[in-house]
C-alpha positions as CSV (number, residue, x, y, z in Angstrom):
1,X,151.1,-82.2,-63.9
2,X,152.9,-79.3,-61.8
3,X,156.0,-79.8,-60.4
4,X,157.2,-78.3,-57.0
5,X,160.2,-77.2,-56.3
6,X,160.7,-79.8,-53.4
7,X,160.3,-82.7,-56.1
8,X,162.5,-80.9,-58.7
9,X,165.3,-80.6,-55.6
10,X,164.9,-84.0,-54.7
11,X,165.0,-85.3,-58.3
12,X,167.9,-83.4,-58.9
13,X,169.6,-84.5,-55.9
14,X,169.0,-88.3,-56.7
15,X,170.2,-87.5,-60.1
16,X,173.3,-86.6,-58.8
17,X,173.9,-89.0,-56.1
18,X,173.3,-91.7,-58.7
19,X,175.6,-90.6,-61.4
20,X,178.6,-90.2,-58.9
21,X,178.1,-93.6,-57.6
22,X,177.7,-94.5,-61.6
23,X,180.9,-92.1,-62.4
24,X,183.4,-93.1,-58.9
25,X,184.4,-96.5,-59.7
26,X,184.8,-95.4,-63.1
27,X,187.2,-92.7,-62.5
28,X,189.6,-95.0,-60.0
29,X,189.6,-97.6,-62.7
30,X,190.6,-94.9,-64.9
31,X,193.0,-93.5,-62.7
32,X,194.5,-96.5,-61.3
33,X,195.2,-98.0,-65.0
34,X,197.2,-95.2,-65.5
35,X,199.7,-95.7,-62.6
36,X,202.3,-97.8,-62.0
37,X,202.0,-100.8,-60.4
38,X,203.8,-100.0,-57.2
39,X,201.6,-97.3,-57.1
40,X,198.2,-99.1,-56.9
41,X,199.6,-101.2,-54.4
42,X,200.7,-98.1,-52.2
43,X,198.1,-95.8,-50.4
44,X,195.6,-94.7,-52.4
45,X,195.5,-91.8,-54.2
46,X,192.7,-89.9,-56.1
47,X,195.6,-88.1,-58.3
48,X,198.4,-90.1,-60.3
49,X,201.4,-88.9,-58.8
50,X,203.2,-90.4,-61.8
51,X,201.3,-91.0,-65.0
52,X,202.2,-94.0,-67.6
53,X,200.4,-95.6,-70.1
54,X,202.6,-98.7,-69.6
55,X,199.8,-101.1,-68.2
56,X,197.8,-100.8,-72.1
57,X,201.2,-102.1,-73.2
58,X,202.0,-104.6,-70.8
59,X,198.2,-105.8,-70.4
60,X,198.5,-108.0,-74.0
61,X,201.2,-109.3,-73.1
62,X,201.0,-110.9,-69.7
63,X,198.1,-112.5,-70.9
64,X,196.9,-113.7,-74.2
65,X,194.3,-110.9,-74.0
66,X,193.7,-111.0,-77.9
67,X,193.1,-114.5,-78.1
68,X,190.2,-114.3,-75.3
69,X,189.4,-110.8,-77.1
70,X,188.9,-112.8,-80.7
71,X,186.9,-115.8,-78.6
72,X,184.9,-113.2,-76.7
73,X,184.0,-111.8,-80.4
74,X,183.3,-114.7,-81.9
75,X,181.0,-116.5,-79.2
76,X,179.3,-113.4,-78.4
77,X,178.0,-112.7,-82.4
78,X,177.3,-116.2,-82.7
79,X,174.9,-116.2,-79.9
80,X,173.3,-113.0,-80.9
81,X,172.5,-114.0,-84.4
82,X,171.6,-117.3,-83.8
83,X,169.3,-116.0,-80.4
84,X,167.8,-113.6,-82.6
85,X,167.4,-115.5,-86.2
86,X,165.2,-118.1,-83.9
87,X,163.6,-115.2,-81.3
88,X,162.3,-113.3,-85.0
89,X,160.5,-116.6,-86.5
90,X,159.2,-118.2,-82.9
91,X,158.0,-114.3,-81.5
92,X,156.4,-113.7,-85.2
93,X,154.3,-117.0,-84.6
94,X,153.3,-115.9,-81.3
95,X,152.6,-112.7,-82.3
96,X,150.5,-113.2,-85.6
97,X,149.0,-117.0,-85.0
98,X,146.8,-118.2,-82.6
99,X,147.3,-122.0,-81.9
100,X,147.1,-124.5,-78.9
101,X,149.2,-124.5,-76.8
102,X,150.4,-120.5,-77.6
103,X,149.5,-119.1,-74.2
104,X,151.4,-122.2,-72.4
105,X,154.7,-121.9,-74.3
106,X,154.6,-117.6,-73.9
107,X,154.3,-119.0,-70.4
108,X,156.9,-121.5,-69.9
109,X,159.3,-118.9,-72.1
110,X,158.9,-116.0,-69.6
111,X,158.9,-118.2,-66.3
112,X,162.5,-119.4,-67.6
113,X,163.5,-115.9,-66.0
114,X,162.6,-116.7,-62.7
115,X,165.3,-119.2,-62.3
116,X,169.4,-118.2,-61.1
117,X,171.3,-119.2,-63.9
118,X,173.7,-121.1,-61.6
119,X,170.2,-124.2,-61.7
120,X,171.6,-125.1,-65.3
121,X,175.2,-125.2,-65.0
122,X,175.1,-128.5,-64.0
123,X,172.1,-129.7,-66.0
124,X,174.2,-128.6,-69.2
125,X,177.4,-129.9,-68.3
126,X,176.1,-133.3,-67.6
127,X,173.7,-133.1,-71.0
128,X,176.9,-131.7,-73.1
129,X,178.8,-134.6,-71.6
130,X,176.2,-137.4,-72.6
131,X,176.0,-135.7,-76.0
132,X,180.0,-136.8,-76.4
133,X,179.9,-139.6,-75.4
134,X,176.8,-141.0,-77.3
135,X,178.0,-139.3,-80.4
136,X,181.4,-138.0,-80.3
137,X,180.0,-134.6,-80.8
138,X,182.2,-132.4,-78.0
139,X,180.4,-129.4,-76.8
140,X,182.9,-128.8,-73.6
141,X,186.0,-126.9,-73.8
142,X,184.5,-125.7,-77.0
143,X,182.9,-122.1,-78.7
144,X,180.0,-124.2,-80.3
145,X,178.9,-125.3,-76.5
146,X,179.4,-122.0,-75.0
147,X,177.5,-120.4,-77.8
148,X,174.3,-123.1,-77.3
149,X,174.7,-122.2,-73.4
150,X,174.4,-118.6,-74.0
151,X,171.3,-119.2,-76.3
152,X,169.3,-120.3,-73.2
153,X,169.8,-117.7,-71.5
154,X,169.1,-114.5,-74.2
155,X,166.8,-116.4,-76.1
156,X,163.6,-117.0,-74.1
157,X,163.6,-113.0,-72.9
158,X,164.6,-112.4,-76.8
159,X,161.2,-114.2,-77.8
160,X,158.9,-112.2,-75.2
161,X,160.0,-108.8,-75.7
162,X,160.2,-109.3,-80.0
163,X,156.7,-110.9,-79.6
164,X,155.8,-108.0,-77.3
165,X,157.1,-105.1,-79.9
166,X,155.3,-107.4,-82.8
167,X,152.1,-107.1,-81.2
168,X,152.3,-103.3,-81.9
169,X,152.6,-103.4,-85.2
170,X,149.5,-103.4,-87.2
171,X,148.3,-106.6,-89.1
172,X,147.2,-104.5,-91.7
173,X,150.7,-104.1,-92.9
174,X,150.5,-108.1,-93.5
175,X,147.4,-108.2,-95.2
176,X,148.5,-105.5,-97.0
177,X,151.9,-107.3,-98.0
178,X,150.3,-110.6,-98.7
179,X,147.2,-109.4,-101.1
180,X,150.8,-107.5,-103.2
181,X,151.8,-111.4,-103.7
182,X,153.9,-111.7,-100.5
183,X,154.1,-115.0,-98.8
184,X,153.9,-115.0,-95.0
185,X,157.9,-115.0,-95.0
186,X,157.9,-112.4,-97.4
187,X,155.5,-110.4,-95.1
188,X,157.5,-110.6,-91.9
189,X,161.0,-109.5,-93.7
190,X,159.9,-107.0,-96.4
191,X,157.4,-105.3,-94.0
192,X,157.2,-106.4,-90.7
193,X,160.8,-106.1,-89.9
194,X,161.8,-103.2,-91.0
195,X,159.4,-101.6,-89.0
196,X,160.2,-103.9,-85.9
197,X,163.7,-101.9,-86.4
198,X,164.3,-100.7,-82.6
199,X,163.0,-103.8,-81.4
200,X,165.1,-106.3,-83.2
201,X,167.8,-103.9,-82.2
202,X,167.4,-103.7,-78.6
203,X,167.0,-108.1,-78.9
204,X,170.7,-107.8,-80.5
205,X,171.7,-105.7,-77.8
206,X,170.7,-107.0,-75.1
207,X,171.8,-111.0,-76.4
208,X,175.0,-109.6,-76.8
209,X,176.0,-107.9,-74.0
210,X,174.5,-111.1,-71.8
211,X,177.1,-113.0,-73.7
212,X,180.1,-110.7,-73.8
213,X,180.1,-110.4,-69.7
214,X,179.1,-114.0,-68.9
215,X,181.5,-115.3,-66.3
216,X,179.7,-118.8,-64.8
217,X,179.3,-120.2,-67.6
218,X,182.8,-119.5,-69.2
219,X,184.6,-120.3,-66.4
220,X,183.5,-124.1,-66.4
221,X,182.5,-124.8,-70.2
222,X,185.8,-123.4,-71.8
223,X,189.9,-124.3,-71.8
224,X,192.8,-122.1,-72.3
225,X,192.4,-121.8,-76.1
226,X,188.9,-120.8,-75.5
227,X,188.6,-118.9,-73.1
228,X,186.7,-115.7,-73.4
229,X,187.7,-112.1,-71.7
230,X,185.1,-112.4,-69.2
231,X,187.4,-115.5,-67.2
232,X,190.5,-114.7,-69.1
233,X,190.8,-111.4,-67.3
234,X,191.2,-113.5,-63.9
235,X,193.9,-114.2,-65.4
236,X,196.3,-111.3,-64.6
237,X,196.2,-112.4,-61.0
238,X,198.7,-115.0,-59.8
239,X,199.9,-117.1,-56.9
240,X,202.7,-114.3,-56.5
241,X,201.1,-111.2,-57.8
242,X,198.2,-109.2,-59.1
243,X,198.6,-106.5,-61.4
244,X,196.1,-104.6,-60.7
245,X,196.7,-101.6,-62.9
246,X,196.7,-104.0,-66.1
247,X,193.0,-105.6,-64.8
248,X,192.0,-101.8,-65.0
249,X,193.1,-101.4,-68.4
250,X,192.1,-104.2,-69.5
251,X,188.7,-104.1,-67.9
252,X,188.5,-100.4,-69.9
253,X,189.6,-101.9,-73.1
254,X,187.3,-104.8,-73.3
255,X,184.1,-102.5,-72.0
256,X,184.4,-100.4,-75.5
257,X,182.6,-102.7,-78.1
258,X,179.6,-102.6,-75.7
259,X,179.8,-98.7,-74.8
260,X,180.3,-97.7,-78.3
261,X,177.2,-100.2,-79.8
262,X,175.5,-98.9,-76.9
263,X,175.9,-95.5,-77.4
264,X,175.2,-95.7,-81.5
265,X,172.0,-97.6,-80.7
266,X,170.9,-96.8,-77.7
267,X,167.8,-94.7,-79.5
268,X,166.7,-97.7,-80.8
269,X,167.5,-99.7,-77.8
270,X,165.1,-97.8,-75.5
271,X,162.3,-97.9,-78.0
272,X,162.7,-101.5,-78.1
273,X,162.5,-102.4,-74.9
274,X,159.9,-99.8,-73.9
275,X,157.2,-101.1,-76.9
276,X,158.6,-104.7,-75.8
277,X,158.3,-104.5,-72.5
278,X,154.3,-103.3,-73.1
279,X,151.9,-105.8,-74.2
């Protein structure tokens, strides 16, 4: 298909209007977390008039930013191998079984994503609660419940587009593995995923980063020892100040696990998500 020059200008234009709107929040945060405080608060400036790497200092110390770094890390990877241990088994079934009642749960897992997740909150809390007190299991103000609440989110979209990237892959390559003596099990991890690579990659990604910026959720289901960067950030502003140019540095800080896995995967990630998303 030709192009003409009109629809190269226009793409190029909309190119560029979207990566300043993509790159001008970015640079202020950028800027702004290397100023001093008074300085953010003053009239704003595109240039620092005085540069200071102070507010990286300052920023773990005004707050307990570690802590909610370390619970952040922990809930996050906790919810993304446990979303995508269940989301390889349960999208392998769908993918390579037919059985009653297949089409009704594919069904009921995608139509999940229809809802705001702001319909559960309360559903949770009020199961979580019962849970305690019919079995002295706590799941409030704890990692362990904010981990289960981030599986409902990741894990029904985890299923669909695993199952979707599955369905691309040859049976053969089963048949194949099971007349070499492979049981079904063997099959799906000697064969079948390693060549579901990008697509259990861009599952990992994508349960991960839904985790790691989750603020809802946090906000209600943790306490001060658990709280996770997301709420904890919140934090650096007070009844008598807000310091502004430490939320930038901190909001920089905490954005580089995802930017970095992003970047190192993002190959894989794409290929995922465009074979998943195709079924």
């Amino acid at each position: 298909m030709h192009e003409t020059r009109a629809f190269k200008t226009f793409r190029t234009v909309v190119v560029v209007v979207l990566a300043a709107v993509t790159a001008l929040p970015l640079y202020v945060m950028i800027t702004s977390s290397l100023k001093p405080l008074q300085d953010v608060r003053g009239a704003f400036s595109w240039w620092p008039t005085t540069w200071t790497f102070q507010p990286f200092v300052d920023m773990w110390t005004t707050v307990p930013l570690a802590r909610y770094f370390v619970n952040s890390l922990i809930v996050s990877s906790a919810a993304t191998l446990a979303s995508l241990a269940i989301a390889i088994f349960a999208s392998y079934a769908v993918s390579r079984y037919r059985f009653r009642g297949r089409t009704a749960f594919t069904t009921t897992v995608l139509s999940t994503q229809m809802f705001p997740g702001v319909l559960f909150l309360l559903p949770l809390f009020i199961i979580f609660v019962n849970i305690e007190q019919q079995t002295g299991f706590q799941f409030v103000g704890t990692r362990i419940g904010l981990i289960i609440t981030y599986l409902t989110f990741s894990l029904p979209f985890s299923i669909w587009m695993l199952s979707g990237y599955l369905d691309n892959i040859p049976q053969e390559l089963d048949e194949a593995a099971r007349v070499d003596g492979c049981s079904p099990i063997g099959a799906l991890f000697r064969v079948v995923l390693p060549a579901a690579r990008p697509g259990v990659i861009a599952v990992a990604i994508y349960a991960f980063m839904t985790a790691w910026g989750e603020v809802l959720f946090a906000s209600v289901m943790t306490t001060e020892a658990n709280r996770t960067l997301a709420v904890g950030i919140r934090q650096y502003s007070t009844q008598t100040n807000v310091y502004w140019n430490e939320i930038m540095a901190a909001s920089l800080v905490v954005s580089i696990p995802v930017v970095i896995g992003f970047l190192l995967l993002q190959r894989q990630f794409v290929a995922g998500l465009t074979a998943g998303a195709v079924k």
